[in-house]
DOPADO-532947 format. One record per residue: residue number from 0; x, y, z of N, C-alpha, C in turn; residue in one letter. Coordinates in steps of 0.1 Angstrom, whole numbers, m for minus. Example, Ala and Ser with C-alpha at 12.3 -4.5 7.8 and 13.67 -1.06 7.14 Angstrom:
BEGIN
0; 132; m57; 78; 123; m45; 78; 132; m33; 78; A
1; 128; m22; 71; 137; m11; 71; 129; 0; 79; S
This chain:
BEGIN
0; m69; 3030; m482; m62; 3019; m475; m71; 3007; m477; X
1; m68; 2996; m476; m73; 2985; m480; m80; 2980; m468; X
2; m92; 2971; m471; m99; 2966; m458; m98; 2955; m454; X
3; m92; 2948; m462; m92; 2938; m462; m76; 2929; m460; X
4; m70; 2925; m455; m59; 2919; m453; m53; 2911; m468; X
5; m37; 2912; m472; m33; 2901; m480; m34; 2889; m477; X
6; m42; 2881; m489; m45; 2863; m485; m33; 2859; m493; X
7; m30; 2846; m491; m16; 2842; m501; m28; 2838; m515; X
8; m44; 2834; m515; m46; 2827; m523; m52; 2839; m529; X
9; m51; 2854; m529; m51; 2863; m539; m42; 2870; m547; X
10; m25; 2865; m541; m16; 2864; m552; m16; 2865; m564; X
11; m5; 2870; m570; m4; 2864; m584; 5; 2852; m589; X
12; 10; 2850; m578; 21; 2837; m580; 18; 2829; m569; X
13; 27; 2816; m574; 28; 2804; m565; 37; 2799; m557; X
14; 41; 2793; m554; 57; 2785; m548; 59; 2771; m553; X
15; 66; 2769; m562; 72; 2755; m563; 80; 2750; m553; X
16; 76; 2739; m543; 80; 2735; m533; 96; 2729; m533; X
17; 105; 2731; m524; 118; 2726; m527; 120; 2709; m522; X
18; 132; 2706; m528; 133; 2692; m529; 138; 2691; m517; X
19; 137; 2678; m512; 146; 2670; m497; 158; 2670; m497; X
20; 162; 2672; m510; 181; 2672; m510; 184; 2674; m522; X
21; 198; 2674; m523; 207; 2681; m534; 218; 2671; m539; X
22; 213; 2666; m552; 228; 2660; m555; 238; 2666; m563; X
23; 248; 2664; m553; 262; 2674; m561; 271; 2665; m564; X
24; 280; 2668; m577; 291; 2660; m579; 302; 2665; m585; X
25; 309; 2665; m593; 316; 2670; m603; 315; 2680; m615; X
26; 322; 2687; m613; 316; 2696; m626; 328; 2689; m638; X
27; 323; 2694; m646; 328; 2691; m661; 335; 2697; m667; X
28; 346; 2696; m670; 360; 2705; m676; 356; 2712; m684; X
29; 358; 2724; m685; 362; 2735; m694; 372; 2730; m707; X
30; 382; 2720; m703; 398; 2721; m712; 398; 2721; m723; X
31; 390; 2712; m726; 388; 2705; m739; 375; 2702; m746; X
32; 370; 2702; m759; 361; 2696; m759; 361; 2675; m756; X
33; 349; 2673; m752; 353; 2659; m756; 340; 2650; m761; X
34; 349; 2640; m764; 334; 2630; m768; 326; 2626; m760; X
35; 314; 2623; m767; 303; 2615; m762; 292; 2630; m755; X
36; 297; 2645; m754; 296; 2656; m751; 285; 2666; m761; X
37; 275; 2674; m757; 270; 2679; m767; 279; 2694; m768; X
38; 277; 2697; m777; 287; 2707; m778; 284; 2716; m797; X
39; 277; 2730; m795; 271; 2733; m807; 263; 2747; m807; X
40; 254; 2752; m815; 242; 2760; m812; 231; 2760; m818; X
41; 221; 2762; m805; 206; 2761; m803; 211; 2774; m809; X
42; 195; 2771; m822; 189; 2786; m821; 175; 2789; m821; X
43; 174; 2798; m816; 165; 2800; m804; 155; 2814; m809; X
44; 144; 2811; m810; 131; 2820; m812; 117; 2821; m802; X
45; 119; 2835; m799; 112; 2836; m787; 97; 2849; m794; X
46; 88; 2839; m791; 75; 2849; m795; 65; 2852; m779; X
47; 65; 2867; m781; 58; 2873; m773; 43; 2867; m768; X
48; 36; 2865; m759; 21; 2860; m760; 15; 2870; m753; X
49; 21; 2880; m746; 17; 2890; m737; 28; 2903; m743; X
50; 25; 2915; m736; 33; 2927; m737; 46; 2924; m727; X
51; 59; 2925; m732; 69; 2923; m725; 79; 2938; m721; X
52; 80; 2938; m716; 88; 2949; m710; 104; 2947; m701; X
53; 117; 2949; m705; 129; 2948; m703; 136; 2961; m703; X
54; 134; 2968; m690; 143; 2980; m688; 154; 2982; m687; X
55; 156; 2991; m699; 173; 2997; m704; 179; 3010; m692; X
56; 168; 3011; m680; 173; 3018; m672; 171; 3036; m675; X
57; 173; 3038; m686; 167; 3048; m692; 155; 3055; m698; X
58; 151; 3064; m703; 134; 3068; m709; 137; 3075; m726; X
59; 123; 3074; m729; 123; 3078; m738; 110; 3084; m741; X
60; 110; 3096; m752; 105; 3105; m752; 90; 3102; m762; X
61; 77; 3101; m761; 70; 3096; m768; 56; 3101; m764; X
62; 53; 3106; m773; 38; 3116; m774; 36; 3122; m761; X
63; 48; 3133; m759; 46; 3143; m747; 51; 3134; m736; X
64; 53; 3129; m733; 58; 3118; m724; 65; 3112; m722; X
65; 77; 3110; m708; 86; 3101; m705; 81; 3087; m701; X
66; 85; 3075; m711; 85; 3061; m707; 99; 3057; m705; X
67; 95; 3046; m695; 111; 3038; m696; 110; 3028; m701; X
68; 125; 3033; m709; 128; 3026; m725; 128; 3009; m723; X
69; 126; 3006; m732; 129; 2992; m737; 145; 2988; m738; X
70; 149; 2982; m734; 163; 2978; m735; 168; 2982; m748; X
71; 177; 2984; m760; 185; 2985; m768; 198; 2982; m773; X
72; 203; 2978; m777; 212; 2975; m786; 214; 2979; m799; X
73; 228; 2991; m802; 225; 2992; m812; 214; 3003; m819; X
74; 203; 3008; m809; 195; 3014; m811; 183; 3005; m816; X
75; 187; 2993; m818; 170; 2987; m816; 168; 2975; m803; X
76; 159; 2973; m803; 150; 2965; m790; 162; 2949; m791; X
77; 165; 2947; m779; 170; 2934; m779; 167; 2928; m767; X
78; 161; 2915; m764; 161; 2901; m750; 176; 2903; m748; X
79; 179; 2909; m734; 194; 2905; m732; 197; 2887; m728; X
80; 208; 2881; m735; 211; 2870; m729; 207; 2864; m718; X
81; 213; 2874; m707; 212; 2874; m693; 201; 2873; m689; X
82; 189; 2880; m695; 175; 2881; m692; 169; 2865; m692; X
83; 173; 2859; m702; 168; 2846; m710; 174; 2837; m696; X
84; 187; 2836; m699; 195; 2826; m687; 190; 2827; m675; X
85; 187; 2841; m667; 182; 2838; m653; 171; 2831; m654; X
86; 157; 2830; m665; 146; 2828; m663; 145; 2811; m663; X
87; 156; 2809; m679; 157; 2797; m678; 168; 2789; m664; X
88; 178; 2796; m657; 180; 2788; m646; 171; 2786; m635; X
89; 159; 2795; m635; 149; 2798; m622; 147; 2786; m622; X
90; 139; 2776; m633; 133; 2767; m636; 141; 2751; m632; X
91; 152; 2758; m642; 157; 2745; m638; 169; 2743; m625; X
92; 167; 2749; m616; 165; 2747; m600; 149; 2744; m597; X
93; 142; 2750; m601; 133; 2740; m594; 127; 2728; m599; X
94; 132; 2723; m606; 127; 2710; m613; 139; 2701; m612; X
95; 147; 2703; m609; 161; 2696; m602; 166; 2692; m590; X
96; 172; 2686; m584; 177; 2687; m571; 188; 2699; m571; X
97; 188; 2705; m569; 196; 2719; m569; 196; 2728; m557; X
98; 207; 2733; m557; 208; 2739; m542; 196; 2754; m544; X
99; 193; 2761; m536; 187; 2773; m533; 198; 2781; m533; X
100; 204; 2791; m548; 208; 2800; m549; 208; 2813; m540; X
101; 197; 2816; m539; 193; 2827; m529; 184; 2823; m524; X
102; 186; 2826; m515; 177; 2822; m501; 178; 2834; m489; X
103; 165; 2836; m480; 162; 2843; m470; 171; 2840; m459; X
104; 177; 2853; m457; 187; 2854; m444; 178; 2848; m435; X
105; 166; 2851; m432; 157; 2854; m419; 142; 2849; m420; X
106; 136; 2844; m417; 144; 2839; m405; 151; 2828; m402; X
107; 160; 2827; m392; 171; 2817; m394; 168; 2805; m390; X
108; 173; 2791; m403; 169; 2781; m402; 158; 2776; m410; X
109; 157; 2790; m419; 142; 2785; m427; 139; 2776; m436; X
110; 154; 2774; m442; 160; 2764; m454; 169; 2756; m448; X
111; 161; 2742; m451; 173; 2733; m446; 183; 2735; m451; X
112; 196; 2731; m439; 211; 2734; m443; 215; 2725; m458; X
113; 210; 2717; m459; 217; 2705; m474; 209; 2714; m484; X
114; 203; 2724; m481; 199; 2727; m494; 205; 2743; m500; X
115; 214; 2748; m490; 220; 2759; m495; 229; 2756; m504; X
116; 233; 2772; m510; 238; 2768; m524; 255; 2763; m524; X
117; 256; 2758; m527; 270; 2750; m535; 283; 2761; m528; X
118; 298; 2754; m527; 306; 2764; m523; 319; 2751; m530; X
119; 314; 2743; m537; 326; 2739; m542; 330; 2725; m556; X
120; 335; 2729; m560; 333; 2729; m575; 332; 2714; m578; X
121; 342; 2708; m568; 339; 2693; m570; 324; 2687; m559; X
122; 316; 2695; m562; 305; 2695; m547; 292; 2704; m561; X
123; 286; 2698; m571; 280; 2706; m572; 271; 2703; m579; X
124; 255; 2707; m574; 239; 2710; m581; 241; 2709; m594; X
125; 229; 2702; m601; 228; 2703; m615; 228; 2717; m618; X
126; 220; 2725; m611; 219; 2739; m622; 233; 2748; m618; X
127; 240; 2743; m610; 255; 2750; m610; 265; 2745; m619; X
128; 261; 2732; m620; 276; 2722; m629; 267; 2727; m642; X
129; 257; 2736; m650; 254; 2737; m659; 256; 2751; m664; X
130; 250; 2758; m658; 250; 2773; m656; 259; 2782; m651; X
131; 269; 2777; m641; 278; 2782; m640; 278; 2781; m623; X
132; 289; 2788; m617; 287; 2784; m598; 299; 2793; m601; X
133; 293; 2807; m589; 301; 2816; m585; 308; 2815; m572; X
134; 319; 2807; m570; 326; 2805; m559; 334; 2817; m560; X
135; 347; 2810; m548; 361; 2820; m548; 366; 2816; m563; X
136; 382; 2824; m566; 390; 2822; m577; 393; 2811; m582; X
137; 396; 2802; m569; 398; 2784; m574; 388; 2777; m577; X
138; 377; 2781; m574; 364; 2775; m573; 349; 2777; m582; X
139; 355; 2787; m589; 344; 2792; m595; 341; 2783; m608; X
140; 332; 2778; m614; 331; 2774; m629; 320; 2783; m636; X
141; 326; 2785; m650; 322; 2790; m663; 315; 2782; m667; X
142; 299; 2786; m669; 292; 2780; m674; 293; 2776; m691; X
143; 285; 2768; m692; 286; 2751; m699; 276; 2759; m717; X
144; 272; 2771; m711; 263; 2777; m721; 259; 2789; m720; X
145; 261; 2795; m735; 264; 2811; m735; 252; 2818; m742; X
146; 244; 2824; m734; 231; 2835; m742; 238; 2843; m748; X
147; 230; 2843; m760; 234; 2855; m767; 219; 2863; m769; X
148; 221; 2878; m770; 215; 2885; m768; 202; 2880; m779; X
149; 188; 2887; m781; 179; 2879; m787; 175; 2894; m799; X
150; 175; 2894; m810; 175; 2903; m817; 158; 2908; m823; X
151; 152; 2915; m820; 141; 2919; m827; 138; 2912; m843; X
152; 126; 2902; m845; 125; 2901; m863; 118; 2909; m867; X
153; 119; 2924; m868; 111; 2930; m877; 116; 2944; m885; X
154; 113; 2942; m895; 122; 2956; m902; 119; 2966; m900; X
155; 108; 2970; m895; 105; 2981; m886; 101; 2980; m872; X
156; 111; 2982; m860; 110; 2982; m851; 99; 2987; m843; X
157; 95; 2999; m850; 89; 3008; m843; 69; 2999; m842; X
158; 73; 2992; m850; 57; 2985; m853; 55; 2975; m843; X
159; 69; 2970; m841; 64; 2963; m825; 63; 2967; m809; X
160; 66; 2981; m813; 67; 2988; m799; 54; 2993; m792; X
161; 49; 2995; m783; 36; 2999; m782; 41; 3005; m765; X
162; 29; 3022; m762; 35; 3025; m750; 25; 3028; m741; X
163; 22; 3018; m725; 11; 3017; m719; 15; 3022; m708; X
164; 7; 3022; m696; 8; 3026; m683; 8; 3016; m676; X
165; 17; 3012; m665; 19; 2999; m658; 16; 3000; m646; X
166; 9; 2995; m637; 8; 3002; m624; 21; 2998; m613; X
167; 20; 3007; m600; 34; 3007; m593; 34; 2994; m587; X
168; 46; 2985; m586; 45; 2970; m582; 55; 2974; m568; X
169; 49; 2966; m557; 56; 2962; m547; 69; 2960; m544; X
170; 79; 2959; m535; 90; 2952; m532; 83; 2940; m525; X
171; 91; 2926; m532; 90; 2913; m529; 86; 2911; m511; X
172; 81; 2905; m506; 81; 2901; m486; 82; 2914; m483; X
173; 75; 2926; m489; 78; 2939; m482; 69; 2935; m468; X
174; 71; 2946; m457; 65; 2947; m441; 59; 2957; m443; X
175; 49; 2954; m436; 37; 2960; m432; 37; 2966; m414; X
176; 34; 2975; m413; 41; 2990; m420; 56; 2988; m420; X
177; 61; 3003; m425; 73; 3001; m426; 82; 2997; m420; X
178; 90; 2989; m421; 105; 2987; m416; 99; 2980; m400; X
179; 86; 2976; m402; 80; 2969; m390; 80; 2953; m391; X
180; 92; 2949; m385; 96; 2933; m389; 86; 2925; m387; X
181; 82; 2912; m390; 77; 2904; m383; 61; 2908; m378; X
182; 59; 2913; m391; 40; 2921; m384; 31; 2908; m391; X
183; 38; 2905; m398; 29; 2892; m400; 28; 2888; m413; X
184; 31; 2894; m427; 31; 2891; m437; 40; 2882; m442; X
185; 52; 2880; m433; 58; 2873; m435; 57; 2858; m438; X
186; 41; 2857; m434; 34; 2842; m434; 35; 2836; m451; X
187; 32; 2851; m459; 30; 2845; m475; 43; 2839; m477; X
188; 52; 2836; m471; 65; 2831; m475; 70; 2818; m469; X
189; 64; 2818; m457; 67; 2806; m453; 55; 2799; m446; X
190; 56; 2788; m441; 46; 2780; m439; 51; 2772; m427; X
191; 41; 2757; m424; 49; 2750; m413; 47; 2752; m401; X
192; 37; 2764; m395; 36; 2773; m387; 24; 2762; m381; X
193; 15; 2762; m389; m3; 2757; m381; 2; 2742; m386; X
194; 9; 2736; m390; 3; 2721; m389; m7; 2714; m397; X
195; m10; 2721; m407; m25; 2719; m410; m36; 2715; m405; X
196; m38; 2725; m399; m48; 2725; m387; m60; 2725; m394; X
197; m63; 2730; m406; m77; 2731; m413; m70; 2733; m426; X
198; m80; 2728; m438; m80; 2729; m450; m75; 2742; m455; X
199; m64; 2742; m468; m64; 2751; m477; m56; 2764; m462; X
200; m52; 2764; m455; m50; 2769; m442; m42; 2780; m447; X
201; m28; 2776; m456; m19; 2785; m458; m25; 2798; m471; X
202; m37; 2794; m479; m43; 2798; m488; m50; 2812; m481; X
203; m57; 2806; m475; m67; 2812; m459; m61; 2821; m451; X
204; m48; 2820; m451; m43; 2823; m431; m43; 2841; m436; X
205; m50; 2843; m424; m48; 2859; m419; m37; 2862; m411; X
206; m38; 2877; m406; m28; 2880; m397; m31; 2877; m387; X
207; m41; 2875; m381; m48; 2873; m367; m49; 2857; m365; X
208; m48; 2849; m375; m48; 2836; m373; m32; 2831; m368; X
209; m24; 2837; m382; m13; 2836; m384; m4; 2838; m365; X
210; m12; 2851; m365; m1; 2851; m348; m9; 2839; m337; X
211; m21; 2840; m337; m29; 2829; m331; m18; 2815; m328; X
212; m19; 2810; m341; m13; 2795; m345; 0; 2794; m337; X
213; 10; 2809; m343; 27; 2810; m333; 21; 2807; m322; X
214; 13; 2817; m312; 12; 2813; m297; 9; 2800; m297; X
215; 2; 2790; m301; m3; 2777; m302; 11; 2767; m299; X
216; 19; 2771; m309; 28; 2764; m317; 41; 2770; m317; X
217; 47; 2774; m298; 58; 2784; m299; 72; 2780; m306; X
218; 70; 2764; m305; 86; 2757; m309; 85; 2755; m324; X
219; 74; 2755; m332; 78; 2756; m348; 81; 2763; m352; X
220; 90; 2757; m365; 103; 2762; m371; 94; 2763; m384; X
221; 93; 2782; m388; 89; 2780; m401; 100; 2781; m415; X
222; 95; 2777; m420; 99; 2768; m433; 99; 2778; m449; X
223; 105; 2779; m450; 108; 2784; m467; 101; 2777; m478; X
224; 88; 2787; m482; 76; 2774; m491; 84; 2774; m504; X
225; 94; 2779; m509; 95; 2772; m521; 106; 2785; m531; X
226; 104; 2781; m545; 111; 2789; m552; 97; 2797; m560; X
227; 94; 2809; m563; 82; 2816; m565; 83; 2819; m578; X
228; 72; 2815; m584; 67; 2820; m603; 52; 2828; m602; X
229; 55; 2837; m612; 39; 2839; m614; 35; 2833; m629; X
230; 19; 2835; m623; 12; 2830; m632; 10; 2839; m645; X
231; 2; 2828; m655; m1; 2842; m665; m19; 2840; m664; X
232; m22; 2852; m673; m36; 2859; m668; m46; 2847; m677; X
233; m53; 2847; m672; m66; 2841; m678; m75; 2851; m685; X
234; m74; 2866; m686; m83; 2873; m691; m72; 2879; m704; X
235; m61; 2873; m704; m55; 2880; m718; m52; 2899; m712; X
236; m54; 2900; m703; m56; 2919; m706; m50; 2921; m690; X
237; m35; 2928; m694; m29; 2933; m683; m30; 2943; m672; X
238; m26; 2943; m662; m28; 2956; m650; m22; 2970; m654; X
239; m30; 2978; m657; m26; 2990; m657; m20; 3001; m648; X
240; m19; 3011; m648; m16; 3020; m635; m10; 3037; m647; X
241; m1; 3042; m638; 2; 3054; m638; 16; 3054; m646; X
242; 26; 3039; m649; 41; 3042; m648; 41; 3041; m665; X
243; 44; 3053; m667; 43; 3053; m684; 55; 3046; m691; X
244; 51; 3034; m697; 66; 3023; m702; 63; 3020; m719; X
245; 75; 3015; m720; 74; 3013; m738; 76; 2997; m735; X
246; 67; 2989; m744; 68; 2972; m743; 67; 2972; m758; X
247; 75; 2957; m753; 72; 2954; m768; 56; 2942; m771; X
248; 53; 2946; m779; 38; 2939; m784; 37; 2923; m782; X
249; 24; 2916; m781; 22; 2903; m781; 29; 2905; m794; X
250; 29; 2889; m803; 30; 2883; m809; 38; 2887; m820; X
251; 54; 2895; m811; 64; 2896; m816; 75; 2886; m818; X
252; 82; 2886; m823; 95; 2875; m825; 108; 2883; m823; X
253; 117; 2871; m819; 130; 2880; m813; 134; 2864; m819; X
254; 151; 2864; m822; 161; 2852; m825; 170; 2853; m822; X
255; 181; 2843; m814; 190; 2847; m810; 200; 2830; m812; X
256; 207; 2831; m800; 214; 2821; m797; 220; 2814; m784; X
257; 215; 2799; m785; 226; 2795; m770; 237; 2786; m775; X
258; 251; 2789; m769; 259; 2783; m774; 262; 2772; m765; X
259; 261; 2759; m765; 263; 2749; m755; 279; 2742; m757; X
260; 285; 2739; m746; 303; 2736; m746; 300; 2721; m732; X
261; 303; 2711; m741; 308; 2698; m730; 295; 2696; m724; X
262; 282; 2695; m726; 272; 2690; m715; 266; 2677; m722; X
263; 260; 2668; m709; 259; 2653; m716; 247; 2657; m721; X
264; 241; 2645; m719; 225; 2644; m726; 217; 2642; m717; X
265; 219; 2640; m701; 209; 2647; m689; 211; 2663; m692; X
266; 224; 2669; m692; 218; 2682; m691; 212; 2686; m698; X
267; 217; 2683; m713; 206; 2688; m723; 191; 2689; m724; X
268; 188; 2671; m714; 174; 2672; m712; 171; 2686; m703; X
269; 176; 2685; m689; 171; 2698; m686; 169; 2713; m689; X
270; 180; 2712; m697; 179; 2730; m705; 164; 2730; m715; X
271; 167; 2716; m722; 154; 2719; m730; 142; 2716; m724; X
272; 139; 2708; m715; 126; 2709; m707; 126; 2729; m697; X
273; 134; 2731; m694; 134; 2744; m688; 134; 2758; m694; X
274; 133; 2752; m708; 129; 2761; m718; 117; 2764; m727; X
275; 113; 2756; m716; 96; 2749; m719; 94; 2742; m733; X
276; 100; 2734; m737; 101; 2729; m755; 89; 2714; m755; X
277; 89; 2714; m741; 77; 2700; m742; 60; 2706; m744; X
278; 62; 2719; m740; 43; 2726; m743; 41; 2726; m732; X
279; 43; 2720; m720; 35; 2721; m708; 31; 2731; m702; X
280; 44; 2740; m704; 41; 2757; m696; 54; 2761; m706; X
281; 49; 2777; m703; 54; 2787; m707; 60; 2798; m700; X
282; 74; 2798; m700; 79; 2805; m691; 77; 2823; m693; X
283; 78; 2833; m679; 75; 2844; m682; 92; 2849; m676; X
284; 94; 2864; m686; 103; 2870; m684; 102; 2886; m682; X
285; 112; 2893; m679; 114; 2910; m680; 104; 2912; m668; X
286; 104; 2924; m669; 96; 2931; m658; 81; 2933; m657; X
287; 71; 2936; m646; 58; 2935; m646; 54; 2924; m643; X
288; 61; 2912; m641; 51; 2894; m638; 40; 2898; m629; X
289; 39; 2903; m618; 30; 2909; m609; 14; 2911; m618; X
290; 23; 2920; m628; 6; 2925; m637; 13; 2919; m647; X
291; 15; 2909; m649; 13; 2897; m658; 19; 2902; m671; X
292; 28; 2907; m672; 35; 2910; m683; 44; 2899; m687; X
293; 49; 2892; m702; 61; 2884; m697; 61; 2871; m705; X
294; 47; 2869; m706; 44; 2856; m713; 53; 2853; m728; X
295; 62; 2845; m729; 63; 2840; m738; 66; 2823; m743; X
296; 64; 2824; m759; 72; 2808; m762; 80; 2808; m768; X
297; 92; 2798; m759; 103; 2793; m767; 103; 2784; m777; X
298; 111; 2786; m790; 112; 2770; m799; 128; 2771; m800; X
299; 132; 2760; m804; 146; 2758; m804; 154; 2748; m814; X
300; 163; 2751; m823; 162; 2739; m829; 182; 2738; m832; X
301; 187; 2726; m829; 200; 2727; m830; 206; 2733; m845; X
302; 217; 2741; m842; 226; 2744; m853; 241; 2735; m856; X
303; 246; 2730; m864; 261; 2726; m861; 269; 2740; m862; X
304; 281; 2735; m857; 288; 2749; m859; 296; 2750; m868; X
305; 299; 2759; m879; 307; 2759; m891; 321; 2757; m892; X
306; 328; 2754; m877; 334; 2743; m873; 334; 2729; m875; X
307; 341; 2719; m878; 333; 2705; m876; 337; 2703; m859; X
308; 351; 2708; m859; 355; 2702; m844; 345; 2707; m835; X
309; 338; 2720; m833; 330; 2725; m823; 316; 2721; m824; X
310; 309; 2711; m832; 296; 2707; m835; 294; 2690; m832; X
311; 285; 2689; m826; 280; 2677; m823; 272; 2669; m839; X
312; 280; 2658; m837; 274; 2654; m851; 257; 2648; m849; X
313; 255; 2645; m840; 239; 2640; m840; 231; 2643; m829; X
314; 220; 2659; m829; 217; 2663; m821; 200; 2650; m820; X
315; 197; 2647; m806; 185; 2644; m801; 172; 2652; m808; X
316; 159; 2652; m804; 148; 2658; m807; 152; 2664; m792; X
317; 151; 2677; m791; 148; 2682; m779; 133; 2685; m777; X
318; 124; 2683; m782; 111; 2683; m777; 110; 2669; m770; X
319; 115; 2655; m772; 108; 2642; m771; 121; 2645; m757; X
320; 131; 2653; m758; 141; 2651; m745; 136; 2656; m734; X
321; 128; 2667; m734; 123; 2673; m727; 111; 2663; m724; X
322; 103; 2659; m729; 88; 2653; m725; 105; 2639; m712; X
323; 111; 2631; m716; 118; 2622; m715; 128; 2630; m699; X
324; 126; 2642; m699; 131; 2645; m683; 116; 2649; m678; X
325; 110; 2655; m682; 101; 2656; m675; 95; 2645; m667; X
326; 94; 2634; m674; 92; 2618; m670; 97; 2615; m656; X
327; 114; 2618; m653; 120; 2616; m644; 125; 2623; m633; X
328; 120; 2635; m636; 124; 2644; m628; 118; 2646; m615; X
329; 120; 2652; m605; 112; 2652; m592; 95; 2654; m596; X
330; 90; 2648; m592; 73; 2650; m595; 63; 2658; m594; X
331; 69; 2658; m581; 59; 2668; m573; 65; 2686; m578; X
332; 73; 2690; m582; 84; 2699; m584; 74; 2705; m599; X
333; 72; 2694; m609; 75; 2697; m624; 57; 2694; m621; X
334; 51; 2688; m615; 38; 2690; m616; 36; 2709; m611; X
335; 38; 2709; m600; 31; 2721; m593; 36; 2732; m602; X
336; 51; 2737; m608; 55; 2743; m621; 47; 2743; m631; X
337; 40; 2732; m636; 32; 2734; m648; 17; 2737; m644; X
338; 17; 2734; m628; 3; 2744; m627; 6; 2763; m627; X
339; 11; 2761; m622; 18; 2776; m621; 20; 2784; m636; X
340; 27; 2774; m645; 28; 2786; m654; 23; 2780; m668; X
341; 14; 2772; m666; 3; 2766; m674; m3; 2782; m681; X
342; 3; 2779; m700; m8; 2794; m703; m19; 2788; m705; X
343; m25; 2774; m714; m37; 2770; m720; m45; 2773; m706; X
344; m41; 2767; m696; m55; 2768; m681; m45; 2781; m673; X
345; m48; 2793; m674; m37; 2802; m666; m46; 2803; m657; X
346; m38; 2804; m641; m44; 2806; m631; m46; 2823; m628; X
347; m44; 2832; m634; m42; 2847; m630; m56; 2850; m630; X
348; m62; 2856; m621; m74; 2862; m623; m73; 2878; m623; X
349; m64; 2881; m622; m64; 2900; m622; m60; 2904; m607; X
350; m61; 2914; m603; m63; 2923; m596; m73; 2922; m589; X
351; m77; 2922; m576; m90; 2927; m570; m94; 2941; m566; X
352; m103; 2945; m569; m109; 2960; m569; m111; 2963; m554; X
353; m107; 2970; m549; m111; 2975; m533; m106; 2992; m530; X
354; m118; 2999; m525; m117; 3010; m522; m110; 3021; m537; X
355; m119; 3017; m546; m115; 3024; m556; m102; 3022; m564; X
356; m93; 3012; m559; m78; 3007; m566; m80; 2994; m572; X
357; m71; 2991; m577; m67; 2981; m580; m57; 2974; m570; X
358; m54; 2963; m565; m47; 2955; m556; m43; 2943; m557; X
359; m28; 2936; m552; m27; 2927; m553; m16; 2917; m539; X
C-alpha cells in the first residue's frame, strides 16, 4: 500500500483549461457540394515515436502466451479511423470555443451551463459543425469528414509487431476506497476550492488540506479544471507491468485517409492545427497514455479527387494554416496544450517507485 497520498503534480497528465464560452452557429449543409468550400482527400501518414497499442478486444497466442491482440483488419494491423478522429476531435475542442462533449455528472454545477454540449443543429460549436453533433433524428449532423482506417506500410507485418508487458492502469477519478464517494481524490479533477491560498496549491494539495480548505470555504463551487491529455515520457522507455500485449513498434508507418465534404478554410485551419501539422506537439493515441504509450506524428498532404466535381482546385499549405490558427486561437488553450504534449521538451518523468511498485 502506498505511503504516500496522490499529488495532482505526480500525474502523468495535465488539464487544458476550458474557455468562457461557446460560439455556436449554423452548421453547413450536407446537400450539395458548394463553392468557395474545401472539399477532397488528405492523405495522411502516421509514424509511431513510442510503442502503440489499439485493442481488437481479442488475444493472441505468442511464445506460450496470451496477449491482447492488436486491432486487425483483414488479418493485418490497422489505426482504426475512429481511433484517429476521437484523438483529433479531443484537441480541437480544446483549442476552440467548443462545447464540453462529456462532462462530469457530479458534482453538480461543476461546468458552467454555456459550456455544455450542443443540442441543436442551428446552435452549434466548432468541433460539432465539423465533426459531427449527435442530437435527436431532426437534429443530428453528419460529420464534414470521413477517417478512413490507417493501413500498416510494411510487407511484413510481423516486423513491426513487438510483445511487452504493460502494467495494470487505473479507472479515470476512481475513489478511494471503493465506491467511497467524495474521500477526497476528487480534488485531481477539480479545483476553485482554496482560492489560491498559496503557490502551486492545486499541484501540492493533499487530502487533509483538500478537506481543510472545504471547511474554510463551505460556499465554493468547485470547478471542472479542464479537458485532460497526457504527456509523453522524457526518458523514451515505457511502464511496464504484468499485462502481456502485442504493440506495434516505434518508428512504424501506417497511411490512410481523411475525406473532407463542404468545410471553409477556418475549419480546415483547425483540423490541421489539431493534427499537429505545425510541429508544436504531438498528439498521443490507442491505449496505455498513462504509461506513455501512443506517441505519434502526423503529416498530411492534400489529394484531388479523381472526380473533378468532388476536388477542390487549390488546396492551402496546411502547415502555414495551421501555424495561421494557431495565431488566433484561444491563447491560453493552445499554449498550455503544447506544454502538455510537447515531445521535443516532454514533461513525463515515469512512474515513482514506492514500496516496491511502480505508481502513478
Amino acid at each position: 500500500m502506498s505511503n504516500r497520498e496522490t499529488l495532482l503534480k505526480d500525474k502523468p497528465y495535465a488539464f487544458v483549461p476550458l474557455t468562457g464560452r461557446v460560439d455556436r452557429t449554423a452548421a453547413i449543409s450536407h446537400d450539395k457540394l458548394q463553392s468557395g468550400l474545401y472539399t477532397g482527400f488528405l492523405e495522411v501518414t502516421i509514424k509511431t515515436l513510442l510503442p502503440l497499442h489499439i485493442g481488437s478486444g481479442k488475444f493472441v497466442f505468442h511464445n506460450q502466451r496470451w496477449h491482447k491482440q492488436f486491432v486487425r483488419f483483414n488479418g493485418l494491423p490497422v489505426i482504426p479511423g475512429s481511433s484517429l478522429k476521437g484523438a483529433v476531435r479531443a484537441i480541437a475542442e480544446a483549442v476552440s470555443y467548443s462545447c464540453l462533449l462529456q462532462h462530469p455528472k457530479k458534482p453538480e454545477n461543476a461546468v458552467p451551463e454555456q459550456l455544455l454540449k450542443c443540442n441543436h443543429r442551428e446552435k452549434l460549436c466548432p468541433a460539432c459543425r465539423l465533426f459531427g453533433f449527435a442530437g435527436g433524428k431532426s437534429q443530428q449532423l453528419k460529420s464534414h469528414l470521413r477517417f478512413f482506417d490507417l493501413q500498416l506500410v510494411q510487407p511484413r507485418p510481423e516486423i513491426a509487431l513487438e510483445y511487452i508487458q504493460l502494467p495494470q492502469l487505473e479507472k479515470p477519478n476512481k475513489d478511494y476506497p471503493k465506491n467511497n464517494k467524495g474521500f477526497g481524490n476528487e480534488r485531481l479533477y477539480y479545483c476553485h476550492i482554496c482560492r489560491q491560498d498559496w503557490p502551486n496549491c492545486c499541484q501540492n494539495c493533499g487530502k487533509q488540506q483538500y478537506f481543510r480548505l472545504k471547511e474554510r470555504n463551505p460556499g465554493a463551487q468547485p470547478l471542472f479544471r479542464g479537458r485532460k491529455f497526457y504527456f509523453h515520457l522524457r526518458l523514451r522507455k515505457i511502464e511496464t507491468g504484468r499485462i502481456f500485449t502485442e504493440v506495434i513498434k516505434a518508428n512504424s508507418l501506417f497511411s490512410g485517409e481523411i475525406y473532407v465534404e463542404n468545410i471553409s478554410r477556418d475549419q480546415l485551419a483547425l483540423l490541421a492545427f489539431s493534427l499537429g501539422l505545425d510541429g508544436s506537439f504531438k498528439p498521443k493515441l490507442g491505449y496505455g497514455k498513462p504509461a506513455y504509450l501512443g506517441s505519434v506524428e502526423i503529416t498530411v498532404r492534400p489529394r484531388p479527387a479523381a472526380n473533378p466535381l468532388l476536388s477542390t482546385a487549390s488546396w492551402p499549405d496546411l502547415v502555414e494554416l495551421a501555424r495561421e490558427y494557431a495565431s488566433q486561437a484561444p491563447a491560453a488553450q493552445v499554449k498550455k496544450l503544447r506544454e502538455i504534449l510537447s515531445f521535443e521538451q516532454p514533461r513525463g518523468e515515469g512512474w515513482r517507485q514506492e514500496g516496491g511498485n511502480r505508481i502513478y
